[in-house]
Backbone as JSON, one array per atom type, in Angstrom:
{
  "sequence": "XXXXXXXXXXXXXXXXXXXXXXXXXXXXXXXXXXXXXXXXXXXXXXXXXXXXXXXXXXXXXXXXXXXXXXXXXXXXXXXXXXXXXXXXXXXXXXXXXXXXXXXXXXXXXXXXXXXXXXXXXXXXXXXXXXXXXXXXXXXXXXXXXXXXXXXXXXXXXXXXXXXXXXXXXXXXXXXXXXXXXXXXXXXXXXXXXXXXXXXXXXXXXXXXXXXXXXXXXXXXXXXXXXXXXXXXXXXXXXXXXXXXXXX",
  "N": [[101.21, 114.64, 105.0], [103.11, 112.61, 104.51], [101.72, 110.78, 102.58], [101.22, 111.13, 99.87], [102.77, 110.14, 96.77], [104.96, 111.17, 95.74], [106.13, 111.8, 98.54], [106.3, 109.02, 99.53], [107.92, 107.63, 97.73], [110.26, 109.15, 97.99], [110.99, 108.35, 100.47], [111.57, 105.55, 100.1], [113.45, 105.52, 98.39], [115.29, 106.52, 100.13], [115.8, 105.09, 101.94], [116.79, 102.5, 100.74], [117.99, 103.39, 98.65], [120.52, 105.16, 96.19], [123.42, 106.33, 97.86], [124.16, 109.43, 98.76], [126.93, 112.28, 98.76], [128.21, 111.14, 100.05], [126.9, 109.79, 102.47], [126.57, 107.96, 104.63], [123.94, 105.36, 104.6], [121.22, 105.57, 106.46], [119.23, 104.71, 108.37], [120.56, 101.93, 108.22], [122.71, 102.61, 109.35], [121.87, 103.1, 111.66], [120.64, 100.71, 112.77], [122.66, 98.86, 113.28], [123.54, 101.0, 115.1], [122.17, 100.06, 117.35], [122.44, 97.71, 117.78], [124.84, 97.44, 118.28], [124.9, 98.26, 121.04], [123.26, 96.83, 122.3], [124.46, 94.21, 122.41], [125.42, 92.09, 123.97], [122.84, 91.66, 125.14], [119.13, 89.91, 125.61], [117.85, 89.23, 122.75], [114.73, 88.57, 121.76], [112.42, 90.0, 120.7], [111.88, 93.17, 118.49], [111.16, 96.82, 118.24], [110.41, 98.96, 116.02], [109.55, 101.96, 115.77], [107.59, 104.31, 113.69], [108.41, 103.11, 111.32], [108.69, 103.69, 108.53], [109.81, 102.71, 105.69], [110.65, 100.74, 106.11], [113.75, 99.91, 106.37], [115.19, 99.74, 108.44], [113.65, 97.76, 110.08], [114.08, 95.28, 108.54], [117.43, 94.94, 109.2], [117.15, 95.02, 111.64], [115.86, 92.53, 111.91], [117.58, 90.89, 111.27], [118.65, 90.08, 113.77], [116.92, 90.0, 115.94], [114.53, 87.76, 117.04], [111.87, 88.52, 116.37], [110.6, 91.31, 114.44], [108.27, 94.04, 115.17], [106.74, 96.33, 112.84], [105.83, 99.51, 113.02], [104.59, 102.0, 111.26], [102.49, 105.67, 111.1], [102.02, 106.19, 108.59], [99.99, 104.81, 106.43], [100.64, 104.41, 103.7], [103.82, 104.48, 103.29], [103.52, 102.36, 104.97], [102.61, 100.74, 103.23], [105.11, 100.15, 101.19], [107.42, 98.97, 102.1], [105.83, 95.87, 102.66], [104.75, 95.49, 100.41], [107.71, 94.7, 99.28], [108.25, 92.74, 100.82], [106.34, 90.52, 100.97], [106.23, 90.32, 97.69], [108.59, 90.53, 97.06], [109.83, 92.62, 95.66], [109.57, 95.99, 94.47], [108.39, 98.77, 92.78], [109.4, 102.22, 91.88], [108.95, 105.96, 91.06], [111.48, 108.54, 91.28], [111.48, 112.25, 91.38], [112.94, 114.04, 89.16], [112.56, 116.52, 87.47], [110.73, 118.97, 87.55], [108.06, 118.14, 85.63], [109.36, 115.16, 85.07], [110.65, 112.75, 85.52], [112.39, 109.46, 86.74], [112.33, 106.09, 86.5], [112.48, 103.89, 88.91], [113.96, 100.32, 90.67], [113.98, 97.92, 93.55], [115.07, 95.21, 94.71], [114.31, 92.65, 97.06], [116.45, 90.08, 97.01], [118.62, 91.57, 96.73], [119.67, 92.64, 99.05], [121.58, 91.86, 101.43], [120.99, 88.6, 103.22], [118.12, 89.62, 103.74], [115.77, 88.09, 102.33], [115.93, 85.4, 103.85], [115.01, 86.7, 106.4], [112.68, 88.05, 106.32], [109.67, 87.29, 106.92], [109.9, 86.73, 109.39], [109.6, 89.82, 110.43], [107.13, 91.83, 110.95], [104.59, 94.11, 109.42], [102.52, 97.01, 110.56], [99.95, 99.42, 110.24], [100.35, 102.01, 112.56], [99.55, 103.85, 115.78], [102.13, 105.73, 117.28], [101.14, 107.19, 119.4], [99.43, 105.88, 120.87], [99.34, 102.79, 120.65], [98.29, 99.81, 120.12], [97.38, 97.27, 122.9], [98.65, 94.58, 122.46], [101.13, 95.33, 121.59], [104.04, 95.08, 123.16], [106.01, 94.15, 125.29], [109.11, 94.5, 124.82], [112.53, 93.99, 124.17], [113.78, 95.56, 122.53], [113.58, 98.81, 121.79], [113.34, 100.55, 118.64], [112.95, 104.09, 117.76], [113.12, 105.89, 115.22], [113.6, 109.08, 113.95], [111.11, 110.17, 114.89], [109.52, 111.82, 117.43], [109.55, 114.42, 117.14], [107.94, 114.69, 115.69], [105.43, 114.09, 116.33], [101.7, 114.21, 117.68], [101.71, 113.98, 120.38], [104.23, 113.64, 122.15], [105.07, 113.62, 124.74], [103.08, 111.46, 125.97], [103.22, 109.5, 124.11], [106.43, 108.94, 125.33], [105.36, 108.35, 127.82], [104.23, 105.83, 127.86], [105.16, 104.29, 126.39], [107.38, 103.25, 127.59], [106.25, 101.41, 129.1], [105.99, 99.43, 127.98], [108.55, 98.11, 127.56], [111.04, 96.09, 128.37], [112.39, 95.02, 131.58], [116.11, 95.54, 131.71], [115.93, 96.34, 129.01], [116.56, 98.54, 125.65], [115.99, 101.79, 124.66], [115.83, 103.39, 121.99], [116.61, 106.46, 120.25], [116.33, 108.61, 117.6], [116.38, 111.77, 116.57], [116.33, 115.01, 114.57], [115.36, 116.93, 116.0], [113.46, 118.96, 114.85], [111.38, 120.68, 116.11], [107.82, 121.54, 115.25], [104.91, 123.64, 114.83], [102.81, 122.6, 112.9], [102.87, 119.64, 113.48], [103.3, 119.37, 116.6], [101.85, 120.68, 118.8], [102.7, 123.64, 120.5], [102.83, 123.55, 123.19], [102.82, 120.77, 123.93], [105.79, 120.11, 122.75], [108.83, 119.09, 123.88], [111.02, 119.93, 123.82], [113.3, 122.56, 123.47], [113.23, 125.07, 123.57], [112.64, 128.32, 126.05], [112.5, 128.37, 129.46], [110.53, 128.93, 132.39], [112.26, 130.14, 133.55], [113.82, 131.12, 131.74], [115.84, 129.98, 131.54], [117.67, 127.55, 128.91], [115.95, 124.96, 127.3], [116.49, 121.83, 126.42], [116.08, 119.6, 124.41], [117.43, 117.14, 125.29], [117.31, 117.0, 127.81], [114.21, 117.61, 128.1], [113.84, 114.94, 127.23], [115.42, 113.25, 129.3], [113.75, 114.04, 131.85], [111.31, 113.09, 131.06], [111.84, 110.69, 131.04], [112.95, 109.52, 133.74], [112.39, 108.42, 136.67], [112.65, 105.45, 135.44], [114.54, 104.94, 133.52], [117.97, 105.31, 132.06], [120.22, 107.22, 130.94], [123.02, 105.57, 128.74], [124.96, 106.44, 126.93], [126.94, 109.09, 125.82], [125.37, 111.27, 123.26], [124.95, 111.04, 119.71], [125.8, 112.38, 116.97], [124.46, 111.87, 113.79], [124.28, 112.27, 110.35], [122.3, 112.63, 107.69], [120.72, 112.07, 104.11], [118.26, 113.2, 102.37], [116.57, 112.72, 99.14], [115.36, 115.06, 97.04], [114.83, 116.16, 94.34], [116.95, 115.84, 91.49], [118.69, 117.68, 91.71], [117.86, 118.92, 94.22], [118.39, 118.25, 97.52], [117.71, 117.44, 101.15], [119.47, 117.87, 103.49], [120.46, 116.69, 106.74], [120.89, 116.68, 110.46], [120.29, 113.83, 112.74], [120.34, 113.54, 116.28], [121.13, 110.84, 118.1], [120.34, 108.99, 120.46], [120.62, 106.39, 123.33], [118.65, 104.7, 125.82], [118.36, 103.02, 128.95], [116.54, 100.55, 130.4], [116.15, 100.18, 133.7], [116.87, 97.71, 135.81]],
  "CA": [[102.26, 114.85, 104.01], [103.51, 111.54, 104.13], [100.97, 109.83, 102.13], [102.03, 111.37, 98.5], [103.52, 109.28, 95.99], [106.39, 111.91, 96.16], [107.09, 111.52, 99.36], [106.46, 107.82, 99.85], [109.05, 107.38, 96.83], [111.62, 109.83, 98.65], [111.3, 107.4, 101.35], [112.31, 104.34, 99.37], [115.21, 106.17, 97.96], [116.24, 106.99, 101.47], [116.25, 103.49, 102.86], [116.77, 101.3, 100.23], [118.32, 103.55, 97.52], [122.23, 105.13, 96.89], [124.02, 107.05, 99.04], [124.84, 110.72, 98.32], [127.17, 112.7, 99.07], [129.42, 110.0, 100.88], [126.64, 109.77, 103.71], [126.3, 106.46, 104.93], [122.88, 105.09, 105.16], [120.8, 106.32, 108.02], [118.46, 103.41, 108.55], [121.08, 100.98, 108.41], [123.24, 102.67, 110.37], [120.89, 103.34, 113.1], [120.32, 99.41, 113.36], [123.87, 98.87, 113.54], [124.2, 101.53, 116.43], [121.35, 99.86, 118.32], [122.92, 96.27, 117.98], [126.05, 97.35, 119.12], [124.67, 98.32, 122.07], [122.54, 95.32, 123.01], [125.55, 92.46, 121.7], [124.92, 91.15, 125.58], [121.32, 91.23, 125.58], [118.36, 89.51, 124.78], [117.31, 89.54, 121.38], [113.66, 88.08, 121.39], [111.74, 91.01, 120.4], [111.57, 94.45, 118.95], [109.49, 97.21, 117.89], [110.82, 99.8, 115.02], [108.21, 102.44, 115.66], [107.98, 105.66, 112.72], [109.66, 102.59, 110.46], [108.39, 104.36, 107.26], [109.57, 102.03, 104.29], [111.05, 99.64, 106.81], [115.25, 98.83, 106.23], [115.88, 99.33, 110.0], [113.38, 96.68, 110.46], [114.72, 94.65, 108.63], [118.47, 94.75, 109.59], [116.93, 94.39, 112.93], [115.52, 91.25, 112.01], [118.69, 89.91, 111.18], [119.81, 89.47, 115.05], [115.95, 89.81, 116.53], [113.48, 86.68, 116.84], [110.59, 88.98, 115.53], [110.3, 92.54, 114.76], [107.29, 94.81, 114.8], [107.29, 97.42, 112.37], [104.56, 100.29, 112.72], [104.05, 103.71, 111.03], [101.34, 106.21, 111.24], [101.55, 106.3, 107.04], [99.5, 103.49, 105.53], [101.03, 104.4, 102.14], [104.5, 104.04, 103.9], [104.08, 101.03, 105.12], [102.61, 99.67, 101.74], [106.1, 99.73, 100.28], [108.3, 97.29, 102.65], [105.03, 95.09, 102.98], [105.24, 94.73, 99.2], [109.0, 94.26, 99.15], [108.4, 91.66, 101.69], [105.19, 89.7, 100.35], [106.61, 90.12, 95.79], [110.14, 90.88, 96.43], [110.41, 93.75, 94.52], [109.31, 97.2, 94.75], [109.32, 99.71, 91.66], [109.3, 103.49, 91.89], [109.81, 106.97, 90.46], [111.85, 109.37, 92.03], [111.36, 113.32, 90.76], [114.27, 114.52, 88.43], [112.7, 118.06, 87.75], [109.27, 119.54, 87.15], [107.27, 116.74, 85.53], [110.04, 114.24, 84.66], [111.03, 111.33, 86.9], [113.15, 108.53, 86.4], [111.96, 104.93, 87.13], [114.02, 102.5, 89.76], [113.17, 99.18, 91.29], [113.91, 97.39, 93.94], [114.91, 93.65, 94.87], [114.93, 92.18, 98.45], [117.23, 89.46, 96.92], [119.65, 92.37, 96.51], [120.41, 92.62, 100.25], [122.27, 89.98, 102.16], [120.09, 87.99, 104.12], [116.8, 89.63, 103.65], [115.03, 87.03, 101.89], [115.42, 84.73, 104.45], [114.48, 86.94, 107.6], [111.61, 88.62, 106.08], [109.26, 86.64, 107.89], [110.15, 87.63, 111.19], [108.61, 91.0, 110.44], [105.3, 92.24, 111.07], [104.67, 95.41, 108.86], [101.65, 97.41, 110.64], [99.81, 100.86, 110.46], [99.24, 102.29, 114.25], [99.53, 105.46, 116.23], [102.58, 105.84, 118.87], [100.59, 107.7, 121.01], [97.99, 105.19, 120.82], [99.25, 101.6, 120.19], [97.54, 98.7, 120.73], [98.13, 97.2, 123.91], [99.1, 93.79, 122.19], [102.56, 95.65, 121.53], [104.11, 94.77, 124.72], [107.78, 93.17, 125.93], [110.62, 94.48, 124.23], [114.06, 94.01, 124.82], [114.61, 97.1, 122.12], [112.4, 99.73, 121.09], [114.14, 101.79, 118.31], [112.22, 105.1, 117.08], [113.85, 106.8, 114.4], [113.4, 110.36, 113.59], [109.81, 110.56, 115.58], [109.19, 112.37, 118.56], [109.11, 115.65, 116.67], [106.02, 114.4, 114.89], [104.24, 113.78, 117.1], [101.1, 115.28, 118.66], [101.86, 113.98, 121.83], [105.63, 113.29, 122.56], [104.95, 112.98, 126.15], [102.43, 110.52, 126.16], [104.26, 108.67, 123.55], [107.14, 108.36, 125.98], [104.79, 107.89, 128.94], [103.4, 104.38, 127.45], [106.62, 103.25, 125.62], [108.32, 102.7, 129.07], [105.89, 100.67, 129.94], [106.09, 98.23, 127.03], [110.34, 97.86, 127.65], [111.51, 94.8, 129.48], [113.64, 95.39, 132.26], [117.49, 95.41, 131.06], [115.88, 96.79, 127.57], [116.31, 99.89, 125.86], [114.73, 102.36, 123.76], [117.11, 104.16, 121.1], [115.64, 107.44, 119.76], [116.82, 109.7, 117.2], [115.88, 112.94, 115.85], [116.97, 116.61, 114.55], [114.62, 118.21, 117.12], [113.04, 119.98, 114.48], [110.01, 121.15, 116.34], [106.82, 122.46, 114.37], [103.61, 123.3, 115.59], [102.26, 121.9, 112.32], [103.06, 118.36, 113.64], [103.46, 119.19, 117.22], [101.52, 121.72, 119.55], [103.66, 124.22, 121.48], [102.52, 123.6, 124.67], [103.6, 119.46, 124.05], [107.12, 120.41, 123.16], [109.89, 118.0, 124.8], [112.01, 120.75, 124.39], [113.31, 123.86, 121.81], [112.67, 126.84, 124.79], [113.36, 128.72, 127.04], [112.17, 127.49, 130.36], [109.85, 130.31, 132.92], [113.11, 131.14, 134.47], [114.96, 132.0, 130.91], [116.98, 128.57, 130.66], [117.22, 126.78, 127.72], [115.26, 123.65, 127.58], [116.87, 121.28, 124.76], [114.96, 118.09, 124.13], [117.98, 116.2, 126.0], [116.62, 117.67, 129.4], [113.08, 117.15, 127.81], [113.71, 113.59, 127.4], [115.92, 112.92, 130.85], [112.2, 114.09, 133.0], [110.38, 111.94, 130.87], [112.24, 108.95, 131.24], [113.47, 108.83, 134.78], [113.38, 107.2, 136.76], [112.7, 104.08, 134.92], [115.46, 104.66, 132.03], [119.35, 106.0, 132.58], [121.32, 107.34, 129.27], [123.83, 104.95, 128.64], [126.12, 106.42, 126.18], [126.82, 110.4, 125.27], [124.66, 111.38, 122.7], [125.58, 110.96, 118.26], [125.34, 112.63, 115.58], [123.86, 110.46, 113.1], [123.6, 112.21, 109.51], [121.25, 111.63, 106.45], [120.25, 112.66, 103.09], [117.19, 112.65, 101.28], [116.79, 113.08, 97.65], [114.09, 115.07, 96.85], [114.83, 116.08, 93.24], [117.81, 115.19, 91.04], [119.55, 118.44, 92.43], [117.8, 118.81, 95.39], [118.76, 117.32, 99.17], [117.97, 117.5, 102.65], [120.84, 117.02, 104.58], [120.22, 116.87, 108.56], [122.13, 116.03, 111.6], [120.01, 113.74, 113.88], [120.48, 113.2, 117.55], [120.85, 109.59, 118.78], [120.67, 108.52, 122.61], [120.37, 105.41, 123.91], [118.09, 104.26, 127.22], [118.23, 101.71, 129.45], [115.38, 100.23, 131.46], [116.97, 99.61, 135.3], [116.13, 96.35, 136.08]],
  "C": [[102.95, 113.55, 103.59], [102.67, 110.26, 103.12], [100.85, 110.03, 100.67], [103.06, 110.58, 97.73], [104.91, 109.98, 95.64], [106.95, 111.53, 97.22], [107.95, 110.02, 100.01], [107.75, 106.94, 99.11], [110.76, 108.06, 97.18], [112.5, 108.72, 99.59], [112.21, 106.1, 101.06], [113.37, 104.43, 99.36], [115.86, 106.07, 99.31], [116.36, 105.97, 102.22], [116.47, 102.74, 101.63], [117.55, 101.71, 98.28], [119.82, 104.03, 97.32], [122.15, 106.03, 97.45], [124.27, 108.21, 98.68], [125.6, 111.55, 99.38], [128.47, 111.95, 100.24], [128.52, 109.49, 102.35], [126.19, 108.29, 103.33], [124.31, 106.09, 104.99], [122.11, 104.81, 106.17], [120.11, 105.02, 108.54], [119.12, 102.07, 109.01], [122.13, 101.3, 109.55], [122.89, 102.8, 111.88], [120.72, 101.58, 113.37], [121.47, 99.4, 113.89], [124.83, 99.43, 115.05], [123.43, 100.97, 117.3], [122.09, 98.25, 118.51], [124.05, 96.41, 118.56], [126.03, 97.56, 120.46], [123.91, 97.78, 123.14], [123.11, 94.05, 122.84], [125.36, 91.62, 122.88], [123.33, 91.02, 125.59], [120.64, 90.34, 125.14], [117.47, 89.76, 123.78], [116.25, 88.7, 121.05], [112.65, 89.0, 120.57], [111.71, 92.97, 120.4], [111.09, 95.1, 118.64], [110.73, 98.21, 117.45], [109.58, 100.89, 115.15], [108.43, 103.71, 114.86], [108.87, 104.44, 111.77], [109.68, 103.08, 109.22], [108.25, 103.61, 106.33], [110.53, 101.06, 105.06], [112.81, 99.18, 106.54], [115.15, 98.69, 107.44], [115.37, 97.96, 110.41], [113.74, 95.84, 110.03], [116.22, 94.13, 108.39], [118.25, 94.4, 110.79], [116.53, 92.77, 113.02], [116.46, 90.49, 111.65], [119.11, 89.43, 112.38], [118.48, 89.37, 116.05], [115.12, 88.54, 116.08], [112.48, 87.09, 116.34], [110.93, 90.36, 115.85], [109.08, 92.94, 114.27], [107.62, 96.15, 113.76], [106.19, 98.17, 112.12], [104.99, 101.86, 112.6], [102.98, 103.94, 111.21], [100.58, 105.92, 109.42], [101.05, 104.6, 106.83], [100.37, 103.34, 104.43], [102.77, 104.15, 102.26], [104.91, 103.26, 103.76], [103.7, 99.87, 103.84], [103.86, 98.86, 101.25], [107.09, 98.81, 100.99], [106.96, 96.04, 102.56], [105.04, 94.77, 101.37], [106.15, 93.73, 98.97], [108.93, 92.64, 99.86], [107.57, 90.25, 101.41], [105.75, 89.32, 98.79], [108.27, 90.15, 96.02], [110.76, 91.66, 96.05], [109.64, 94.65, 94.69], [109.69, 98.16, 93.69], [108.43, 101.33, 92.27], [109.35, 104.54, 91.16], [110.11, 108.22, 91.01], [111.84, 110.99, 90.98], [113.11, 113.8, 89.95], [114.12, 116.52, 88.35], [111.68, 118.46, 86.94], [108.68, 118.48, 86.97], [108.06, 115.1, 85.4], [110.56, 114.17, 85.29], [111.5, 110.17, 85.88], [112.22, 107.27, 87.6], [112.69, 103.9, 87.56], [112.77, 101.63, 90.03], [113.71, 98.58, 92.05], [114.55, 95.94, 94.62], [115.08, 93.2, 96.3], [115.92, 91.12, 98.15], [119.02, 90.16, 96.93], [120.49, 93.13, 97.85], [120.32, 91.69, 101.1], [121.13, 89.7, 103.49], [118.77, 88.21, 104.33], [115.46, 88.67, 103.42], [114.91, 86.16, 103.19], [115.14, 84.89, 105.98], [112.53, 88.1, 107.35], [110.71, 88.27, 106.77], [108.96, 86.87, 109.17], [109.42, 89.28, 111.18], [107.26, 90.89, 110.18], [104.81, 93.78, 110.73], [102.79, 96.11, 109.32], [101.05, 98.79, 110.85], [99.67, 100.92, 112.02], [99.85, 103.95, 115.06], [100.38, 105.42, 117.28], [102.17, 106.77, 119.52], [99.62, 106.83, 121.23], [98.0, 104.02, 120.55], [98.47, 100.72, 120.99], [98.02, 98.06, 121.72], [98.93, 95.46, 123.59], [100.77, 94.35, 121.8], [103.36, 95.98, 122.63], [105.47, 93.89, 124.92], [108.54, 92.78, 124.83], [111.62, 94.31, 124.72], [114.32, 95.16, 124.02], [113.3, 97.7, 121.15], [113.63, 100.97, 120.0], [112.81, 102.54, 117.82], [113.2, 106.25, 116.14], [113.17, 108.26, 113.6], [111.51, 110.59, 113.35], [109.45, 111.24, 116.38], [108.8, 113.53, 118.25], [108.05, 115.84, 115.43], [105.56, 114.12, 114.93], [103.73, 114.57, 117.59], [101.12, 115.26, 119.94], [103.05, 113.54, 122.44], [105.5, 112.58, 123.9], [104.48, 111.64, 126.47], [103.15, 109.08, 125.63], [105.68, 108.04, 124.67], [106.7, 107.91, 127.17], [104.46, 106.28, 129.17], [104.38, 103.54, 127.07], [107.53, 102.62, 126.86], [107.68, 101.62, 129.73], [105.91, 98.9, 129.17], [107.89, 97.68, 126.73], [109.99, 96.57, 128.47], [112.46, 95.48, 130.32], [114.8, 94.93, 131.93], [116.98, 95.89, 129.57], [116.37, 97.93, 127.22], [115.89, 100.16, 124.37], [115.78, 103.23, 123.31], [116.12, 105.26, 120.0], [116.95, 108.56, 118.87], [116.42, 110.69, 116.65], [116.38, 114.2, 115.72], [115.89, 117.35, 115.44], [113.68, 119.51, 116.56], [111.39, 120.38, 114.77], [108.98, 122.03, 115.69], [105.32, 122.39, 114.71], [102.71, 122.61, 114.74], [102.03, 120.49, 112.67], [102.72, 118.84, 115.35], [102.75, 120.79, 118.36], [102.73, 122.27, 120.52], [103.77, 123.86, 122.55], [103.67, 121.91, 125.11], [105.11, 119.39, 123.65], [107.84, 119.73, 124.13], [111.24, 118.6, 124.51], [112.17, 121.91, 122.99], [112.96, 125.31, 122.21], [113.19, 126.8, 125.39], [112.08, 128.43, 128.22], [111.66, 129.2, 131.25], [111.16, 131.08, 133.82], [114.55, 131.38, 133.31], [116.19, 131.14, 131.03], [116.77, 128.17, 129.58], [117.07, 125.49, 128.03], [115.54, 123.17, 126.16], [115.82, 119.86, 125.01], [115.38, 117.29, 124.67], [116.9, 116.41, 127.3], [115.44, 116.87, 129.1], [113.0, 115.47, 128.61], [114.24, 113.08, 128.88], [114.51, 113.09, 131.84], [111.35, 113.45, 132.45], [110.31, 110.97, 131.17], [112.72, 108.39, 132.2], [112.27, 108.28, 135.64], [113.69, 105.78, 136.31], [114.23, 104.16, 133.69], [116.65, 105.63, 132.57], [119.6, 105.95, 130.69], [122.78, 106.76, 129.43], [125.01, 105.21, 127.96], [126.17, 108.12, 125.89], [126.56, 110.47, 123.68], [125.09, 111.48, 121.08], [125.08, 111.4, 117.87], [125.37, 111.55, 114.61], [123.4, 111.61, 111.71], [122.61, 111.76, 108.81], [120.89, 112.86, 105.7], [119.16, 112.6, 102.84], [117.08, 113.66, 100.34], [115.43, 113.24, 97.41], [114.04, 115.53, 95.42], [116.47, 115.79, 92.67], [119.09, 116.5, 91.23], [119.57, 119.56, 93.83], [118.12, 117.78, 96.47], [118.57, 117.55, 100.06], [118.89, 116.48, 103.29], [120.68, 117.41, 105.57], [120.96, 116.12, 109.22], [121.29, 115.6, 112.13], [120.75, 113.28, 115.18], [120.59, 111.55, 117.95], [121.55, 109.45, 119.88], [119.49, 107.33, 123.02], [120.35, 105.18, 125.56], [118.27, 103.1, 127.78], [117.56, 101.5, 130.9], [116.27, 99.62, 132.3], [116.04, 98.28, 135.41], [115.51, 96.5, 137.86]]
}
């Protein structure tokens, strides 16, 4: 689904286009919450994984020595890898039935971009399945992934191993589990448990990630819009909770 010139253009909009509705921008604010919570650490390297059309990566690369930035979408990651290579990026976002309006773009048009571009590394790859050259972070963010994935688990099984000790791994998502994306069985939470508890995705995640990782902060809501026609919107609440690899 992500590989539609609809959706890939939603995307744009939603990192790199305005704001509706008074909501702040999700992408940016998600860097923002991950920097505030590493201002002591070391900032050599980090990995944006699900970056889509890439802002987080690069706001991250404003305070990181290099960031990685990998989606599953090729078509995705086309559009920061443009932005980043020409500068500029044009689009057309749906207005209503066949007629769309045409925007564009400029990386000169946010502060400091131009001259951290560079520092990113815009690549397709599979988090359940990365290459093993993606390896010693100090911060792994994943933004609104885990619930689209076919293998959540695994995904968090491997990602722990590519942290630095003192790192952490900042994950957000609305939890919206679908077997289209995500088999029942792999579920990291969204049930009831064989003895008729409820199993939320916090829990999920807490048995994935101990003992190597402690939750450092009680858990945010983190709005966001996206503009999918000129009086359509998805508006969702995600989840953000921040890990930290025990040294």
């Amino acid at each position: 689904m992500y590989e539609t010139d609809n959706i890939v253009a939603q995307y744009i909009e939603f990192h790199y286009g305005d704001q509706y509705f008074g909501v702040p921008n999700f992408p940016v604010t998600c860097a923002k919450i991950c920097l505030g919570h590493t201002a002591k650490s070391i900032k050599e390297r980090a990995l944006d994984l699900g970056c889509a059309t890439g802002r987080a990566s690069f706001e991250l690369a404003k305070s990181y020595n290099h960031v990685d930035a990998i989606d599953f979408s090729t078509r995705l990651i086309q559009a920061p890898t443009t932005l980043q290579q020409k500068g500029t990026q044009r689009y057309a976002v749906q207005d209503e039935g066949e007629l769309v309006g045409y925007k564009e773009i400029n990386l000169d048009d946010y502060e400091g971009y131009s001259e951290i571009k560079d520092k990113i590394n815009f690549m397709q790859g599979d988090a359940c399945n990365l290459n093993a050259k993606y390896t010693d972070y100090d911060l792994v963010f994943a933004g609104n992934l885990i619930d689209r994935l076919y293998d959540p688990q695994k995904f968090i099984s491997t990602i722990k191993d590519r942290i630095r000790a003192g790192g952490h791994l900042v994950l957000t998502s609305p939890y919206t589990w679908l077997e289209e994306f995500t088999r029942r069985d792999n579920w990291l939470g969204g049930y009831k448990s064989n003895t008729g508890e409820k199993h939320t995705t916090i829990d999920g995640l807490r048995d994935a990630l101990a003992p190597e990782f402690e939750l450092v902060t009680q858990p945010v809501d983190v709005p966001f819009v996206i503009r999918e026609t000129r009086r359509k919107y998805q508006h969702t609440i995600a989840e953000l909770t921040v890990w930290k690899k025990t040294d």
